[in-house]
Biotite code that builds the C-alpha atoms (Angstrom):
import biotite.structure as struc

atoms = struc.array([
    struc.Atom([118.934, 92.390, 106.137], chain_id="A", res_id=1, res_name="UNK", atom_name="CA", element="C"),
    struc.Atom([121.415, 93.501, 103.438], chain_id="A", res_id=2, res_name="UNK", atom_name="CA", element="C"),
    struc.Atom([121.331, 97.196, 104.289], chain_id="A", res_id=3, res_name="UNK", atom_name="CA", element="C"),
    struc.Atom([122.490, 98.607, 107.749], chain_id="A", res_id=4, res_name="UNK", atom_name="CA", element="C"),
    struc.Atom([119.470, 99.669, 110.096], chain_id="A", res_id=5, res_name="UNK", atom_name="CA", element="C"),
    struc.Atom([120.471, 103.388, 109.977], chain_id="A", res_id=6, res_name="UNK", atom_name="CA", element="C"),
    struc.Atom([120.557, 103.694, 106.357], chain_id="A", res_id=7, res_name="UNK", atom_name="CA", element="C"),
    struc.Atom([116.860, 101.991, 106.256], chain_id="A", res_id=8, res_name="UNK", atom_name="CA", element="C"),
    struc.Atom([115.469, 104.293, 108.558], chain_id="A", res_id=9, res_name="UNK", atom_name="CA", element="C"),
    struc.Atom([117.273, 107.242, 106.641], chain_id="A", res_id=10, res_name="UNK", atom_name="CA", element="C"),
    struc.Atom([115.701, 105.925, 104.011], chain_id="A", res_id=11, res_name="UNK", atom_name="CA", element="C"),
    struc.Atom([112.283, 105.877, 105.795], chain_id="A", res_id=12, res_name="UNK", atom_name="CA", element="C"),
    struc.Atom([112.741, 109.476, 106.838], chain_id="A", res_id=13, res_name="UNK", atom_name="CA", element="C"),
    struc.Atom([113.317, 110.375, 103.489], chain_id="A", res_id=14, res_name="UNK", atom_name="CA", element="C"),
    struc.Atom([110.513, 108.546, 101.779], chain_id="A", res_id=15, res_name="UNK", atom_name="CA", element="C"),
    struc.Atom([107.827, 109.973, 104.529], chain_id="A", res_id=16, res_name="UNK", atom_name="CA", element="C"),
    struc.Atom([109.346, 113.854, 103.633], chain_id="A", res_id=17, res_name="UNK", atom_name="CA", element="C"),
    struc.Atom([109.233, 113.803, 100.427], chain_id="A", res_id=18, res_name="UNK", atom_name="CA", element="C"),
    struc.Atom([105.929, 111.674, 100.203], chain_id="A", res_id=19, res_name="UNK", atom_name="CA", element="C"),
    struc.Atom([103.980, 113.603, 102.556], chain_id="A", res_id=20, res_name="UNK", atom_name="CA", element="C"),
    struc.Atom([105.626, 117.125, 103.623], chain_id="A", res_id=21, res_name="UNK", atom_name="CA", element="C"),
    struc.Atom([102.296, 118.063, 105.381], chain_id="A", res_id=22, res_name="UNK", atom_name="CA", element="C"),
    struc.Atom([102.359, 115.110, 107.858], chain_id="A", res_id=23, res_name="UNK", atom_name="CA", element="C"),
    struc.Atom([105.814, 116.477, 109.087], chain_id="A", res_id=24, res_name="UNK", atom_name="CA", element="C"),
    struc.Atom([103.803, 120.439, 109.362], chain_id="A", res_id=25, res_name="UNK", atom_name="CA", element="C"),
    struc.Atom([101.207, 118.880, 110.969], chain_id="A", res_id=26, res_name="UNK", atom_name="CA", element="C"),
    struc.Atom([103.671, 117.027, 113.229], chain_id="A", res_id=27, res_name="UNK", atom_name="CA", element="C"),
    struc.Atom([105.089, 119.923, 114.561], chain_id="A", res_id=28, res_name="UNK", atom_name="CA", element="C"),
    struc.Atom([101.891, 121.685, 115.047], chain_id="A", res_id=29, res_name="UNK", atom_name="CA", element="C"),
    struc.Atom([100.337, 119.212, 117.614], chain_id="A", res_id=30, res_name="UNK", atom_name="CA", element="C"),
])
């Protein structure tokens, strides 16, 4: 509740791209 909504989903973003670069390839492919 601390943190402003768009930082937490920037920080989501982040997290999912560096955590798992081939779900974002795959992603794009379908």
């Amino acid at each position: 509740m601390s943190k402003p909504k768009d930082q937490v989903e920037q920080e989501k973003r982040m997290a999912l791209s560096f955590r798992i670069p081939a779900f974002n390839i795959e992603g794009k492919d379908k």
